[in-house]
C-alpha positions as CSV (number, residue, x, y, z in Angstrom):
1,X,-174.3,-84.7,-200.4
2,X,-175.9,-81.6,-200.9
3,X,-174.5,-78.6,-203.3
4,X,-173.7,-76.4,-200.4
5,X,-171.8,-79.5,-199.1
6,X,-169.7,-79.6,-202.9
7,X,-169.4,-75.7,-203.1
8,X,-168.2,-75.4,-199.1
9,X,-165.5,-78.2,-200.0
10,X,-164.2,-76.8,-203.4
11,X,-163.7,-73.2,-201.8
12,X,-161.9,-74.5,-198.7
13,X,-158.3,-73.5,-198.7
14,X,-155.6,-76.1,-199.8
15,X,-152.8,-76.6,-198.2
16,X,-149.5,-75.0,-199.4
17,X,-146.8,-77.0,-200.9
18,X,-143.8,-77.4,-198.3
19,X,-141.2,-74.7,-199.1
20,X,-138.0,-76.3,-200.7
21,X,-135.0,-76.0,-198.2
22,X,-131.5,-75.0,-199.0
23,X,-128.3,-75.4,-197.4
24,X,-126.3,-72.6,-195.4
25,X,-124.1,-71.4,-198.4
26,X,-127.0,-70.8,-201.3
27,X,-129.3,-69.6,-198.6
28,X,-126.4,-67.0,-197.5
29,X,-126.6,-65.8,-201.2
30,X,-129.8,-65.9,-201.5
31,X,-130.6,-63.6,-198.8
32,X,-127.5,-61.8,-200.3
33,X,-129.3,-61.2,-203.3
34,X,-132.7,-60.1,-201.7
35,X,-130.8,-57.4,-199.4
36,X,-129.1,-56.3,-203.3
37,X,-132.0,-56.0,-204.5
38,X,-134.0,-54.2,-201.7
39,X,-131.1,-52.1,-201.6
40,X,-131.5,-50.6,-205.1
41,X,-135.3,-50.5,-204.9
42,X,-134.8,-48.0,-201.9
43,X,-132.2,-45.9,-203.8
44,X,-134.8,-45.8,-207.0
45,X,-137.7,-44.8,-204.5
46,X,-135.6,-42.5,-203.1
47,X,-134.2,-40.9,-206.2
48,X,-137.5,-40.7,-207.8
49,X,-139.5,-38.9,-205.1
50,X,-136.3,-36.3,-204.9
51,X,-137.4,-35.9,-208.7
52,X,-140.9,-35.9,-208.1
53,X,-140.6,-33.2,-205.5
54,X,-138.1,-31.0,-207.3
55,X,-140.5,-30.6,-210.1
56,X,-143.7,-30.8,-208.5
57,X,-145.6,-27.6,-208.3
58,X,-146.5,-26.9,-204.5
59,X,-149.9,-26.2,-203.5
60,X,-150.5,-22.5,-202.5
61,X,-151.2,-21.3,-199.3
62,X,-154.3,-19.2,-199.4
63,X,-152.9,-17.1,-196.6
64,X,-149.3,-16.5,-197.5
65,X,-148.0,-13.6,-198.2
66,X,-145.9,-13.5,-201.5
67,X,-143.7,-10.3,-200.6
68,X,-141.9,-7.9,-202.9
69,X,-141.1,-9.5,-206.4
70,X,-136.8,-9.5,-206.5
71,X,-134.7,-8.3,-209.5
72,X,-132.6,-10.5,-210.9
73,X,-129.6,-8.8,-210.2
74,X,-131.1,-8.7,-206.3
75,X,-131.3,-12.7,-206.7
76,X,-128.1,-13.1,-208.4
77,X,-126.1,-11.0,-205.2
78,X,-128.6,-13.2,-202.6
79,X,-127.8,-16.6,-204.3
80,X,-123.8,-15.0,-204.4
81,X,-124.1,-14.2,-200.8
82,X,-125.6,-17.6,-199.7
83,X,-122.7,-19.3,-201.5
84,X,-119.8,-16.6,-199.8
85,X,-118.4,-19.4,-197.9
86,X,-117.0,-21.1,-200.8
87,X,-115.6,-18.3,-201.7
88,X,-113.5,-18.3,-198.8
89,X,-112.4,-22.1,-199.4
90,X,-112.1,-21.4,-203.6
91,X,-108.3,-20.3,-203.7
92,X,-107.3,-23.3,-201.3
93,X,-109.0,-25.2,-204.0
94,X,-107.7,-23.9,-206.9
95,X,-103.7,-24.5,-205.4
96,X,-104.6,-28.3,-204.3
97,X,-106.2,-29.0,-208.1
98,X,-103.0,-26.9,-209.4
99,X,-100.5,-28.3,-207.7
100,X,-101.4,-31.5,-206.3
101,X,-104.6,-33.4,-208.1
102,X,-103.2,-32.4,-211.6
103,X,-100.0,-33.6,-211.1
104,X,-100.9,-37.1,-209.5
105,X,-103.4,-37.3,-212.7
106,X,-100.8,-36.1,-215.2
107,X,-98.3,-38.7,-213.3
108,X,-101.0,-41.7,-213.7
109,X,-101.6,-40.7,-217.2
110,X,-98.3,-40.6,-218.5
111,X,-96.9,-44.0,-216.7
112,X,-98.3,-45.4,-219.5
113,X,-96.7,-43.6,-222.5
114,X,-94.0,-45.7,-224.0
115,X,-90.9,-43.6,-224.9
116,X,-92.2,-40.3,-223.4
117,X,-91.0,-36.9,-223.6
118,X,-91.3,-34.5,-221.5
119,X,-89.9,-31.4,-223.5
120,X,-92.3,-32.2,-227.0
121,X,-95.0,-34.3,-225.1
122,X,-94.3,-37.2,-228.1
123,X,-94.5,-40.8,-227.0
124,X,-94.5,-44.4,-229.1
125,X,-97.2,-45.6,-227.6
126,X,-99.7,-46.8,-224.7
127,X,-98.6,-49.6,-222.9
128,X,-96.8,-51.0,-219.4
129,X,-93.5,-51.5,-220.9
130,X,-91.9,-48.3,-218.4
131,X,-93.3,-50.3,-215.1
132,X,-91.8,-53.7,-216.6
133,X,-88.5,-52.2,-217.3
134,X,-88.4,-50.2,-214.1
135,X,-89.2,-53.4,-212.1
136,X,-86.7,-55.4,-214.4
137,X,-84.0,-52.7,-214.3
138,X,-83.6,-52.7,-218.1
139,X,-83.9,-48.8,-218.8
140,X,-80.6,-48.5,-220.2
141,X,-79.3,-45.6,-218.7
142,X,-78.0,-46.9,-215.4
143,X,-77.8,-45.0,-212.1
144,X,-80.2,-46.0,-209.6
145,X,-82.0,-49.3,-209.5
146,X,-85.5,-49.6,-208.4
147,X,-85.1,-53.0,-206.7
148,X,-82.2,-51.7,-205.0
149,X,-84.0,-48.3,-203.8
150,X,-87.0,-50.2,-202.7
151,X,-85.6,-52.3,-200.8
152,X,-83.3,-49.7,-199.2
153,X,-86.1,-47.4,-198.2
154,X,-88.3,-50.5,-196.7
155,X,-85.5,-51.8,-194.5
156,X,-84.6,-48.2,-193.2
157,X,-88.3,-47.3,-192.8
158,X,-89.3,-50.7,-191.0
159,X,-86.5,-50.3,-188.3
160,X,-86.1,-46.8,-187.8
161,X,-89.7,-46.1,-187.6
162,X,-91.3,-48.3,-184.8
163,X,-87.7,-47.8,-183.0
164,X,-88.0,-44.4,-182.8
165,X,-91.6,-44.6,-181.7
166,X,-90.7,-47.1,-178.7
167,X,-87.7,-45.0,-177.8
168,X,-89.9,-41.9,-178.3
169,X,-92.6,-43.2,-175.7
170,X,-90.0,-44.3,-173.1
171,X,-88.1,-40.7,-173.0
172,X,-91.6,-39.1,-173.0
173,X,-92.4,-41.2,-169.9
174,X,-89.4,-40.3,-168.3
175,X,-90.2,-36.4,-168.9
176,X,-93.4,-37.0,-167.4
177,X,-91.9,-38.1,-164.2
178,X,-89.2,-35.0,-164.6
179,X,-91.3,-31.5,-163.1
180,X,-88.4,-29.5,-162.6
181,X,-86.5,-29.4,-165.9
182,X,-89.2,-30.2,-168.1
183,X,-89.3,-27.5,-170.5
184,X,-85.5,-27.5,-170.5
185,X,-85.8,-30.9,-171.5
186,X,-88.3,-30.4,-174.3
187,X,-86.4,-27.4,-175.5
188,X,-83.4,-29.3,-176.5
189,X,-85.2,-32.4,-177.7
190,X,-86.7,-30.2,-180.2
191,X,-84.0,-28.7,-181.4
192,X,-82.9,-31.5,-183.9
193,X,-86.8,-31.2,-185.3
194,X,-86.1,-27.4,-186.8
195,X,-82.8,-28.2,-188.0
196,X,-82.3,-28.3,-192.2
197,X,-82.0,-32.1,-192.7
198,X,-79.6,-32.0,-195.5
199,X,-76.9,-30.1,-193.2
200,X,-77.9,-31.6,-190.5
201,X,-77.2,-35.3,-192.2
202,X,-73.6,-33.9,-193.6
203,X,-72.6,-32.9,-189.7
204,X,-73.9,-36.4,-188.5
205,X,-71.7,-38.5,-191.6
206,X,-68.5,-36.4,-189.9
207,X,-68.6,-38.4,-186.6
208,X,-68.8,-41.8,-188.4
209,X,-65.9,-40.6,-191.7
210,X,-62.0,-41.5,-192.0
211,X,-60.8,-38.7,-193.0
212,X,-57.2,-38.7,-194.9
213,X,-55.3,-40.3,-197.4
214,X,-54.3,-43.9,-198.4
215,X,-51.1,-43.0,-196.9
216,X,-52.1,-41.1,-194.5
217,X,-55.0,-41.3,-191.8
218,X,-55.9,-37.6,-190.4
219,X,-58.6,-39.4,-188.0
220,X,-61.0,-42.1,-188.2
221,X,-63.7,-40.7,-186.9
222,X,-65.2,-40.4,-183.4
223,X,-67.5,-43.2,-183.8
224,X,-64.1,-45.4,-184.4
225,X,-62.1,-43.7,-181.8
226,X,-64.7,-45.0,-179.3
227,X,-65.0,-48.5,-180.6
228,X,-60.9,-48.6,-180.5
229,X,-61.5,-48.5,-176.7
230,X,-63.1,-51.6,-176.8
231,X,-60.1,-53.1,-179.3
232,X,-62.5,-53.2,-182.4
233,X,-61.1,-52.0,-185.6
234,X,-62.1,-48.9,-187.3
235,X,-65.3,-49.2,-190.1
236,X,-65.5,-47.3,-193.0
237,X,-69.1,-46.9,-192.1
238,X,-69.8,-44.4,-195.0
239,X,-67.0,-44.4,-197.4
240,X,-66.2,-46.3,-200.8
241,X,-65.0,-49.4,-199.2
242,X,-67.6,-49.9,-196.6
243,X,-68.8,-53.3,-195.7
244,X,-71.4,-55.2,-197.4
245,X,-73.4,-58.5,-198.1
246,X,-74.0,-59.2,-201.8
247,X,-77.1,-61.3,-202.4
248,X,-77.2,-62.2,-206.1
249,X,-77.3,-59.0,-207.9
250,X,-78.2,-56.5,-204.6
251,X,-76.1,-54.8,-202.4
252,X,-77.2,-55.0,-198.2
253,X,-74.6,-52.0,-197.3
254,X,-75.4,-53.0,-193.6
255,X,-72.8,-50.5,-192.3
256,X,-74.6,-47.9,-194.2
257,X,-78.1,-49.0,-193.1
258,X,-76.4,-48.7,-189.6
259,X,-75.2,-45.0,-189.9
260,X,-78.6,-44.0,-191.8
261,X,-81.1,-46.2,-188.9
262,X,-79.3,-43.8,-186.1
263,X,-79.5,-40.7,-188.3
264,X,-83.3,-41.4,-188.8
265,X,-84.2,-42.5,-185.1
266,X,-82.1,-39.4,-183.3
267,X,-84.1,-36.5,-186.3
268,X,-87.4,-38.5,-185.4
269,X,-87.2,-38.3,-182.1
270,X,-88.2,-34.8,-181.2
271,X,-91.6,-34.7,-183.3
272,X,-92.7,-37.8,-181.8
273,X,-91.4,-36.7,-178.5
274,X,-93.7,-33.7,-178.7
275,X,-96.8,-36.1,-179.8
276,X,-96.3,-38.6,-176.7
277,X,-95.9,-36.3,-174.1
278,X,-98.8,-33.9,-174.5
279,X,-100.9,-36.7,-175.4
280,X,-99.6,-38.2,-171.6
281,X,-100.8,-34.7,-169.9
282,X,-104.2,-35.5,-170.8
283,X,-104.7,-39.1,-169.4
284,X,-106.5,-39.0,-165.9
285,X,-104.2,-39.8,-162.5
286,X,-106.8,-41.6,-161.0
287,X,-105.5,-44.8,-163.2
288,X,-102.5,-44.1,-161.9
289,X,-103.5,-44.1,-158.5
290,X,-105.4,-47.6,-158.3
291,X,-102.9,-48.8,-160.2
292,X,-100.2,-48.2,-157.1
293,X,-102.9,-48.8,-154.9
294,X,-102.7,-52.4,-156.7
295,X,-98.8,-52.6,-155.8
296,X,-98.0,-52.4,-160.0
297,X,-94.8,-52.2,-161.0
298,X,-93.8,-49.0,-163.2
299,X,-93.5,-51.4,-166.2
300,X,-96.7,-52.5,-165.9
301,X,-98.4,-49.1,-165.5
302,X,-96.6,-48.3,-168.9
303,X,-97.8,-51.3,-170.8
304,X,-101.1,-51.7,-169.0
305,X,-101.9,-47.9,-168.9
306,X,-99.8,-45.4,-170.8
307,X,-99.5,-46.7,-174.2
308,X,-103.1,-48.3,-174.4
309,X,-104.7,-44.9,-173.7
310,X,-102.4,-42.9,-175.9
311,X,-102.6,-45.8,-179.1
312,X,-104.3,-43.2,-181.5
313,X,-101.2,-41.2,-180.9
314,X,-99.3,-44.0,-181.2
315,X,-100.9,-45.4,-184.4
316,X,-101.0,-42.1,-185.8
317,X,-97.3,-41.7,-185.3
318,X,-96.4,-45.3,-186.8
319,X,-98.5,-44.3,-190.2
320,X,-97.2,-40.8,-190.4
321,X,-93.8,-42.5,-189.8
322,X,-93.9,-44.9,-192.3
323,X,-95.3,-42.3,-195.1
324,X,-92.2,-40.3,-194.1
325,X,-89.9,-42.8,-194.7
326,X,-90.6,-43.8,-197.4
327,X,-90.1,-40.6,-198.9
328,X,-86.5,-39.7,-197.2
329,X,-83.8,-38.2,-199.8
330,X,-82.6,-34.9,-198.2
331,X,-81.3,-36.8,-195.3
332,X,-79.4,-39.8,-197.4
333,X,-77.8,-37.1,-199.8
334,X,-76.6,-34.9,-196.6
335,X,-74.8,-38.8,-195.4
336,X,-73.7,-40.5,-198.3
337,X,-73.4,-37.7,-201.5
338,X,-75.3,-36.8,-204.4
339,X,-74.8,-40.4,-205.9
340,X,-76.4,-41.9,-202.4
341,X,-73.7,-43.9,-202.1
342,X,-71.3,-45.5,-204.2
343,X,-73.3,-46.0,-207.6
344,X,-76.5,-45.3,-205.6
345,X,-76.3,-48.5,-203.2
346,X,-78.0,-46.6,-200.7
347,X,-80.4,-44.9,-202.9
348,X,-84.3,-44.4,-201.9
349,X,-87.8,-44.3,-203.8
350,X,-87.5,-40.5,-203.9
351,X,-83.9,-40.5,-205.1
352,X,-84.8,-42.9,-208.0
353,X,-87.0,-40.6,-209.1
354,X,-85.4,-37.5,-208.8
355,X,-82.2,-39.8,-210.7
356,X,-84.7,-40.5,-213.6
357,X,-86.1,-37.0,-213.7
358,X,-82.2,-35.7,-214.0
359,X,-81.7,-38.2,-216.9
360,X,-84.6,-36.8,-218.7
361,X,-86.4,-40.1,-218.4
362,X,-89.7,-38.7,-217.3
363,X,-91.5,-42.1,-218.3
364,X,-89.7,-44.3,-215.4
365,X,-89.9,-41.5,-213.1
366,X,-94.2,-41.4,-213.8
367,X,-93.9,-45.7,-213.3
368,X,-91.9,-45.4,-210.2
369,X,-94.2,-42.7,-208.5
370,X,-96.8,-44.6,-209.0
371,X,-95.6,-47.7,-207.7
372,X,-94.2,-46.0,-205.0
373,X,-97.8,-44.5,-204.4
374,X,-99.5,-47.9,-204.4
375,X,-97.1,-49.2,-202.1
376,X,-97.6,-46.6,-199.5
377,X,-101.2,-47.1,-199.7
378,X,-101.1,-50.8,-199.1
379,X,-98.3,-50.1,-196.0
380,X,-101.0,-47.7,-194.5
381,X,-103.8,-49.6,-195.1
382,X,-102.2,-53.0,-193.6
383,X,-101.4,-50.6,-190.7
384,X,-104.4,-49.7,-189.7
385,X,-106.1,-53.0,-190.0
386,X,-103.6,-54.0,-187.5
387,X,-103.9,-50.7,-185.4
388,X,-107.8,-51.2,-185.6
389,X,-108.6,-52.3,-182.2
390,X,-108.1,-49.7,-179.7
391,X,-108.1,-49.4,-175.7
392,X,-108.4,-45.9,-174.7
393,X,-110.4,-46.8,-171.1
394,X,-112.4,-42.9,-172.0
């Protein structure tokens, strides 16, 4: 064998060693890693050309023309003018960071101060001893119990809401099919909607009262007079001895829940009335068409048709529903008192808070809020997971 021979061996490519193989779940995190890391290689390149660029010095062009050298003062009105537009956008600004981000940061903040007051600003101490008393209803000062509220606010908000809606969409079908009277129709609908809710909720307690003494029974209400048709016995559906179920140390007023469900479907109905029916004026008739072409019956069209192409209306109407309902207090007070009830059985979120605020308590009322906050997030956010998928046939 020659040298060339040796030399022409030794510099022939060996073969590569077999690459090791991994199984689905660390190759899933490897190639986890790899798009991680290519990821933040990108966002350096990219950061550090925006750098590079901003303080490079651009090459002059031997044929431009520099122009009239500016003041200051004439660059200082330019720069102003180019920035007019915020401006225009700067007192809205200022009166959300006033009135809203300040006070949901103040409200976050002070949660967490033990023994708080609101008139010298002294507290004891960081810490979440106000949530685990306000959760434990130990805050020594009775009145309204958060368990109580809470679960009083998500049992009239989880049956009035979606009732309304379905109610809401069947009456705005039924518009739809009415040309004649329509606007007459919509007119008195919509008259509940402009209506103050805390009058409007002492009126609507009047039909369901029994007015009088012990002795003495002036009336019993409408509401009863029409069940004593049907030989059922008046209910004192809003009064001190009204029925209820007593599960350990809570209160189910279901007779209240009753009176309050009906209050809160009939003063939702108009808004969501409104919502539905325009939303129905927009949805082409040529579905409508094949679909009694097809022979399909009306409850078909409605379930088939109607409420998939109107779900955004829908969905938006379920989440703005359930954020509303959970912050109802003006129409509970105009039913059942100032006190919500008898010792605040049928108090709400809001009404805790405004009980706690009253009491001077301001550290309960900051843990409350914010529980109540967090709660309506994770409501809104479950909601729309489950509203996600969509069938609007555009």
């Amino acid at each position: 064998m020659t040298e060339n021979d040796k030399d022409i061996i030794e510099t022939e490519p060996q073969p590569e060693a077999p690459k090791k193989k991994h199984n689905r779940f660390v190759q899933y995190f490897i190639n986890l890693g790899a798009r991680i890391k290519g990821w933040f290689v990108d966002k350096f390149l990219t950061v550090k050309d925006f750098f590079s660029g901003l303080f490079r010095k651009k090459p002059k062009d031997e044929f431009a023309y520099d122009g009239p050298q500016l003041s200051k003062g004439e660059k200082f009105r330019r720069g102003l003018k180019a920035q007019s537009g915020w401006l225009f956008v700067a007192p809205a600004l200022i009166l959300m960071a006033v009135f809203t981000f300040y006070p949901i940061v103040a409200a976050f903040v002070n949660s967490f101060k033990q023994g708080y007051s609101s008139t010298t600003g002294a507290f004891n101490g960081w810490g979440f001893d106000n949530f685990v008393r306000v959760l434990k209803g130990d805050t020594g000062t009775g009145g309204a119990n958060f368990v109580q509220c809470l679960v009083n606010t998500l049992i009239l908000t989880f049956i009035s809401v979606p009732l309304s809606t379905l109610l809401a969409l069947l009456i705005s079908v039924g518009l739809n099919s009415i040309k004649r009277v329509q606007k007459a129709y919509q007119t008195i609908l919509f008259l509940p909607y402009l209506t103050n809710a805390l009058a409007m909720g002492a009126v609507f307690a009047t039909f369901f009262k029994i007015i009088g003494t012990k002795s003495y029974t002036e009336t019993v209400g409408m509401v009863n007079i029409v069940l004593g048709w049907f030989g059922i016995d008046p209910v004192d559906w809003v009064g001190a001895t009204s029925p209820h179920w007593q599960i350990g140390s809570l209160s189910i007023p279901w007779a209240k829940y009753i009176v309050a469900t009906i209050y809160e479907v009939w003063s939702g109905l108009p808004f969501k009335i409104l919502i539905l029916f325009s939303a129905m004026q927009s949805i082409n008739k040529q579905y409508y068409d094949a679909a009694k072409v097809d022979g399909a019956s009306r409850w078909t069209v409605l379930w088939k048709i109607t409420a998939p192409m109107i779900m955004p209306q829908i969905s938006y109407l379920l989440v703005t529903g359930i954020m509303g309902g959970m912050k109802q207090y003006s129409a509970i007070v105009g039913l059942f008192g100032e006190t919500m009830g008898q010792a605040y059985d049928m108090g709400t979120m809001v009404g805790y808070l405004y009980n706690y605020i009253e009491l001077g308590q301001m550290g309960y009322a900051f843990a409350g809020s914010l529980m109540l906050f967090v709660i309506i997030m994770i409501i809104t956010f479950i909601n729309n997971k489950v509203t996600k998928k969509r069938t609007t046939y555009r």
